[in-house]
KESESE-48880 format. One line per 5 residues: number of its first residue (from 1); for each residue x, y, z of C-alpha. Coordinates in Angstrom, 1 decimal, padded with zeros to 4 digits. Each point is the difference from the previous one (the first is absolute). Layout:
<lumros>
NUM	X,Y,Z  ...
</lumros>
This chain:
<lumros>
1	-026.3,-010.7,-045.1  002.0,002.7,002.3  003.3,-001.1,001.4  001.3,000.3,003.3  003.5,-000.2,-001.0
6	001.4,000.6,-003.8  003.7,001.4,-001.2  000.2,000.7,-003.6  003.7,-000.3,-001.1  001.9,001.1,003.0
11	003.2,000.2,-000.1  002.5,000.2,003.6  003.5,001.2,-000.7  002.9,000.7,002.4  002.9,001.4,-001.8
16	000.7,-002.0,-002.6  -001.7,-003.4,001.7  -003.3,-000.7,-001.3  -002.0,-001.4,003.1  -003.3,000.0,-001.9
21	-000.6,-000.7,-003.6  -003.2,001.1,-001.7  -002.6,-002.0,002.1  -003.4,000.4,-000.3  -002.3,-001.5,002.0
26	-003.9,000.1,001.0  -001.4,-001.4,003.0  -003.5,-000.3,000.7  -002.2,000.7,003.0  000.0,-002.9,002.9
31	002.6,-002.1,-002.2  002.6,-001.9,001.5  003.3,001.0,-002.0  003.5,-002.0,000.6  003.2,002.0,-000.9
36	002.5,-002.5,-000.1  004.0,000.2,-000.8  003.5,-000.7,000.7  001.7,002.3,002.5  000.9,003.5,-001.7
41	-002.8,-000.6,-003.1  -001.7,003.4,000.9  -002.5,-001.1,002.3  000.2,002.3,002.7  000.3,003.1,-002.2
46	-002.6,-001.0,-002.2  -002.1,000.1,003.6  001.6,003.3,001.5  -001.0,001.4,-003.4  -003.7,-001.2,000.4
51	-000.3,001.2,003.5  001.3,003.5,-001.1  003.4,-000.4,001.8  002.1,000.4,-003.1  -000.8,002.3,-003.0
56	000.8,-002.0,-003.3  002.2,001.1,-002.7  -002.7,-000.2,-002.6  -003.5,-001.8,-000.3  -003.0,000.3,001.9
61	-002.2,-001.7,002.7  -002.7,000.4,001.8  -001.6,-001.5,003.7  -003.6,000.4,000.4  -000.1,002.5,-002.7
66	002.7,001.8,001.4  003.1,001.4,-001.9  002.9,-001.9,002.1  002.3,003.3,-001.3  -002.1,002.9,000.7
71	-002.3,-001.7,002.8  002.5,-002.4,002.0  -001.2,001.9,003.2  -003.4,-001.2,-000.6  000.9,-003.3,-000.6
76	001.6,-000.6,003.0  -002.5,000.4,002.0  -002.1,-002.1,-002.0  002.2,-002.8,-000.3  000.9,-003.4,002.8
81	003.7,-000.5,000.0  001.5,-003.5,002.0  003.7,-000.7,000.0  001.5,-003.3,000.7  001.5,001.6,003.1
86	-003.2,000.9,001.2  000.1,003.5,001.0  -001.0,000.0,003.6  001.5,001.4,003.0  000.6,-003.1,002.0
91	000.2,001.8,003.7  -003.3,001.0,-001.1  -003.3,-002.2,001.5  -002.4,-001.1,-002.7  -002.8,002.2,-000.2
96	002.9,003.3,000.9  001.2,-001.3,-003.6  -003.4,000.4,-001.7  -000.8,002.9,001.8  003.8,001.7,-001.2
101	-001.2,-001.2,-003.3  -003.4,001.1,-000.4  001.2,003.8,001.2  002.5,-000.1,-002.6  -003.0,-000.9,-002.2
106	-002.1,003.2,001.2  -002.7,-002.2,001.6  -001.3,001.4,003.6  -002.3,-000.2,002.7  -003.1,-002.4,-000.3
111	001.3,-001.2,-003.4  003.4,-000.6,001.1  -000.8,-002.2,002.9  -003.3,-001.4,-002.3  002.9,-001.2,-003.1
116	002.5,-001.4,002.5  -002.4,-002.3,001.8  -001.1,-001.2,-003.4  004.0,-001.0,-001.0  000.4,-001.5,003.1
121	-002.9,-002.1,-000.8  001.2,-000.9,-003.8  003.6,-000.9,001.0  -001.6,-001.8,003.3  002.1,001.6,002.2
126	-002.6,001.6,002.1  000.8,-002.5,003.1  004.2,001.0,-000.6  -001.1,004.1,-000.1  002.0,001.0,003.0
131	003.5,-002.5,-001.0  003.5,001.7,-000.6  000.5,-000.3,-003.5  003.4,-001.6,000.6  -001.5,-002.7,001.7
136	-002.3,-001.4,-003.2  001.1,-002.8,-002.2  000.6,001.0,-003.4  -003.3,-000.7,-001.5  -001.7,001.9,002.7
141	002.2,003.0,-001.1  -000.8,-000.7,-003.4  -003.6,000.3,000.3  000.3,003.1,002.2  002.1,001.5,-002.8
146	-002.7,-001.0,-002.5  -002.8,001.8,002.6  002.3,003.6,000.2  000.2,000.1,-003.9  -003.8,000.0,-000.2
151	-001.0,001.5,002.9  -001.0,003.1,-002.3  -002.2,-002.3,-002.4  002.6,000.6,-003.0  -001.3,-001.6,-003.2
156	003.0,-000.9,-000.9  002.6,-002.0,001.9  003.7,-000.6,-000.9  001.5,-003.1,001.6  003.9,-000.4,-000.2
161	000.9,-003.6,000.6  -002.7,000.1,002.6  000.6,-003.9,001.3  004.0,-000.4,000.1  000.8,-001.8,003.1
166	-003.5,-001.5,000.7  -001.0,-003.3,-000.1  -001.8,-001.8,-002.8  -003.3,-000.1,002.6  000.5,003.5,001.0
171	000.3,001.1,-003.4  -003.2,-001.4,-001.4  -002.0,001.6,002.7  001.7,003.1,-001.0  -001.7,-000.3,-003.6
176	-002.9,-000.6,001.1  000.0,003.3,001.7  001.1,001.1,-003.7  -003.0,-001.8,-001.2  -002.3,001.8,002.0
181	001.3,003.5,-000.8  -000.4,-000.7,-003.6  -003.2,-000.9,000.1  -001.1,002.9,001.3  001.5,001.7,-002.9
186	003.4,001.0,001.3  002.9,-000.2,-002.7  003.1,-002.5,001.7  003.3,000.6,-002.0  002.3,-002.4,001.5
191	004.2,-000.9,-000.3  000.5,-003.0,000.8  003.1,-002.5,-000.3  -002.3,-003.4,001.0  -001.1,-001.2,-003.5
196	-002.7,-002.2,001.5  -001.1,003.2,001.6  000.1,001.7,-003.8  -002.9,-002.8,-000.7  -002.6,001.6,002.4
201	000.5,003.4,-002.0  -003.2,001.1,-002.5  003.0,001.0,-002.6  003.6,000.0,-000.2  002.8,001.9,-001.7
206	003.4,-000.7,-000.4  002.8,002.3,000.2  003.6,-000.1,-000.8  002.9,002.3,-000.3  -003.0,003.1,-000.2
211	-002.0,-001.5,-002.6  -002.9,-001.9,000.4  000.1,-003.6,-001.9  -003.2,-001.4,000.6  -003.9,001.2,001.6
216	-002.6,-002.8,000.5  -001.9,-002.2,002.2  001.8,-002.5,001.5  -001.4,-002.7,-002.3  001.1,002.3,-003.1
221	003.0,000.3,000.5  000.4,-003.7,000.8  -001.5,-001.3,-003.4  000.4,002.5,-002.3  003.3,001.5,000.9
226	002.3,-003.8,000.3  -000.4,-001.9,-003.6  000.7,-003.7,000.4  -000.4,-002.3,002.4  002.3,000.0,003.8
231	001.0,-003.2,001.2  001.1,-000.6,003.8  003.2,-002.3,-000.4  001.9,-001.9,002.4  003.4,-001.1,-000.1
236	002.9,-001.3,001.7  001.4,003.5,000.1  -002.0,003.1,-001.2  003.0,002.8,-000.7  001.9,-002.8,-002.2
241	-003.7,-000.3,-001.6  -000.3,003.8,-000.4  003.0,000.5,-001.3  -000.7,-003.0,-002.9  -003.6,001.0,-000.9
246	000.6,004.1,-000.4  000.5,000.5,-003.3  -001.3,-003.2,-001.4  -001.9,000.1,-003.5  -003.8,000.1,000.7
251	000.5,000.9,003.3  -001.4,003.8,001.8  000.9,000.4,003.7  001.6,-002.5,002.6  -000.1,001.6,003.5
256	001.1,-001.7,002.9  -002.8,-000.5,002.7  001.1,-001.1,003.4  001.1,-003.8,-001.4  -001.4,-000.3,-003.0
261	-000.2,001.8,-003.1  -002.7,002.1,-002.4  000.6,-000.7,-003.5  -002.4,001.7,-002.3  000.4,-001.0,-003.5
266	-001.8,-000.7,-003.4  -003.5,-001.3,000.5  000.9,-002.5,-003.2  002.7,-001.5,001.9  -000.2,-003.2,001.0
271	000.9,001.1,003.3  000.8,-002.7,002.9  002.2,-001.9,-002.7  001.7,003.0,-001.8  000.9,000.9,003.5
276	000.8,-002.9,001.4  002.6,-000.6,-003.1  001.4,003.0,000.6  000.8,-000.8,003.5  001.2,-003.6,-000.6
281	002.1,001.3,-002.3  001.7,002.6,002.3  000.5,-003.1,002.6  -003.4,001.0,001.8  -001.9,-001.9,002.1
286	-003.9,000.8,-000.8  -002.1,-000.3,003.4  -002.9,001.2,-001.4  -001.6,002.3,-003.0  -003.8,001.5,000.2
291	-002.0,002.6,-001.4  -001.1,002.8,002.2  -002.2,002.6,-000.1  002.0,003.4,-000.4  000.4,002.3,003.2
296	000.6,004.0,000.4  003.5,-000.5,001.1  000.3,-001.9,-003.7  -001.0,002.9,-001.7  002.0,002.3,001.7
301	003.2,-001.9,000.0  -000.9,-000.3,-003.6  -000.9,003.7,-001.2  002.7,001.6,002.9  002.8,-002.5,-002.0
306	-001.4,001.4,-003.5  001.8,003.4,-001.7  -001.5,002.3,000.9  -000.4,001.5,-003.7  -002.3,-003.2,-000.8
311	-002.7,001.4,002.5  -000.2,003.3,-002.2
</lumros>
């Protein structure tokens, strides 16, 4: 099956830092692809590679069949590009935004007017057309930022952090804009810090410190990349806890979640009282101890935590 998007070992140096390190990727047509990792992991210049703004030190990659080395011109003007700050001009009205947009985009005349009344109609925005951009709340501004990236019909669209300062409702009806353009065969790759958000994603890979740790499905990486069991534990006070469990024989991972803890550990554990005699023991009072199902920011917190010469 063709890609949209695929890097074969590219490598991003500047100086002597290493931004990148030997990813390789491939992302299909109309897939929904999370790129998620901690601030400074290479995310961004793994994407300004992609969309032809930065030549690699070595590797290759391509975008629609397009060399992103020799072609990056063509790629841009291919490509949908939205940044958390939502690159509108805010003394601008509405529709003088799309229209800014779509010229920048080369479209004209009939088909100009034709494309922006057809955004205006996906981001339901039509009845707030002639509004100062200023004026909108955020998730209006969003979706209008959304509607310039693909004013030009790209087939694939690069979100970065697309929903930061939104609300939880606002945000959902955001993906199901995201939804729709997938289904019509448009390729979403998305940056995103929300790990709930990471769950609507087709795929998912994991970067850190330029090299990528783990690719999957959500559900993958979930089951196959955490062995043992997590535990949600309660106590009378949950650093204290930390501190005691970390390092315990038989025991993975304890992170600290809001006021309770994750403890993954061996699966042939007798769990709630192996734990709860650990705590006693350090002068714990155990509130409560149940199995959960894993979530994405387990795995992360887990793989992000692990050397990163284990991943290799």
């Amino acid at each position: 099956m063709k890609t949209a998007v695929e890097l074969n070992d590219v490598v991003k140096r500047f100086g002597d830092f290493t931004a990148v390190n030997h990813i390789s990727l491939k992302i299909l047509p109309g897939e929904i692809f999370g790129f998620l990792g901690p601030n400074g992991a290479g995310k961004s210049t793994t994407i300004r590679m992609i969309c032809g703004l930065l030549t690699p030190t070595s590797g290759t990659g391509h975008v629609l069949g397009l060399d992103i080395i020799s072609q990056s011109e063509k790629i841009k003007a291919r490509i949908g590009y939205m940044s958390q700050r939502f690159s509108l001009y805010d003394d601008l009205r509405v529709e003088e935004n799309l229209k800014f947009f779509s010229g920048v985009y080369g479209l004209s005349g009939r088909k100009r007017e034709q494309r922006i009344e057809e955004v205006l109609s996906l981001i339901s925005l039509s009845d707030r057309r002639s509004s100062v951009t200023w004026e909108l709340p955020v998730g209006h501004k969003q979706r209008l930022a959304l509607g310039s990236a693909i004013l030009h019909k790209p087939k694939v669209i690069f979100l970065d952090e697309p929903t930061s300062g939104v609300d939880p409702k606002t945000r959902r009806n955001f993906w199901d804009l995201i939804y729709g353009l997938a289904a019509e065969g448009v390729t979403i790759f998305v940056t995103t810090h929300f790990m709930e958000e990471a769950e609507y994603c087709d795929r998912i890979a994991l970067i850190n410190e330029g090299r990528l740790i783990a690719v999957g499905s959500p559900a993958q990486l979930k089951h196959e990349k955490l062995p043992g069991r997590i535990y949600n534990v309660e106590t009378s006070d949950v650093l204290t806890a930390a501190d005691k469990l970390s390092g315990a024989d038989r025991i993975f991972e304890v992170a600290i979640f809001g006021r309770s803890l994750h403890v993954r550990l061996d699966e042939e554990v007798g769990a709630e009282s192996y734990l709860s005699s650990l705590l006693t023991v350090a002068g714990q009072e155990v509130k409560a101890i149940s199995p959960i199902e894993p979530t994405l920011e387990d795995v992360f917190v887990a793989l992000v935590r692990k050397p990163l010469e284990e991943h290799l």
